[in-house]
Structures are given as structure tokens and as C-alpha cells.
N, C-alpha and C positions, 0 to 999 in steps of 0.2 A: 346053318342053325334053323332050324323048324320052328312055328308060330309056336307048340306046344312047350318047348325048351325056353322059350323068349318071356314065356308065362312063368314057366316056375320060376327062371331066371330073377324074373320082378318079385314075384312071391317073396323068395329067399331075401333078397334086397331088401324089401319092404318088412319083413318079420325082422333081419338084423339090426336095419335102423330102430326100427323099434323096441328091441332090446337093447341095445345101447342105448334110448333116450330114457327109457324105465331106469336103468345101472346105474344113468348119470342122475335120476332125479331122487332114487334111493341114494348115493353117496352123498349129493348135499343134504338132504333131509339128516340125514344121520350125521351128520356135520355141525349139521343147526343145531340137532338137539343137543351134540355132548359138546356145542361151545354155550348153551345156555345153561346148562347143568354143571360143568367145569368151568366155568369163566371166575375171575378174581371175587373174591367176596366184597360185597358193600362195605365200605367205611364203617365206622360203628359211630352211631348216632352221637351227638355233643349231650353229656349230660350237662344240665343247669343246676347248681344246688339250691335245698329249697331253704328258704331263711323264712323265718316268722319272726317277726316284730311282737314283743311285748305291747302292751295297753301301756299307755302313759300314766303314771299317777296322779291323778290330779288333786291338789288340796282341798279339805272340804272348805265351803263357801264359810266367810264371816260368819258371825252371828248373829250380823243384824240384818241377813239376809235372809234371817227365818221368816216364817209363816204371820202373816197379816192381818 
């Protein structure tokens, strides 16, 4: 095998592996996203009811707590 052949030889090598690393880093990429976008949906929030309290009635004061 000639120095010239030993060259492409790496070449070829060196281009494969790196389509292979690109392929594998495209399939997880595209992994991530349709397990972020299909994954189980959130629970749904606790609703709390809302209550409102009336005002107290309060009785009007005596009469001999009028004005002085």
C-alpha cells in the first residue's frame, strides 16, 4: 500500500467517523425534542374554592352611647 492510498485510507476513515458522530448527534437531538413535546402532560393544577365571608352584623350601639 503506497503513502498516497494510506492518505485517502485516513481520509475515508476520518469523513465516516464523522458522519456517524453527526447521525448519532442528530438522532438524540431529535429524541429530545419529541420526548419534550410527547412526554405525559402535567397534572392539572389543584383548584382551591374561593369562599367569601359575609360582614358580621353588628347591632347598633345603645343609646346612651350617643353623641356628648
Amino acid at each position: 500500500m503506497s503513502s498516497d492510498e494510506r492518505i485517502v485510507m485516513n481520509s475515508r476513515r476520518q469523513a465516516f467517523a464523522l458522519a456517524g458522530a453527526l447521525t448519532a448527534t442528530l438522532f438524540t437531538g431529535f429524541a429530545a425534542v419529541a420526548g419534550i413535546f410527547h412526554g405525559p402532560a402535567p397534572p392539572p393544577a389543584a383548584t382551591t374554592p374561593i369562599v367569601q365571608v359575609a360582614p358580621s352584623q353588628t347591632p347598633a350601639p345603645p343609646a346612651e352611647w350617643g353623641d356628648d
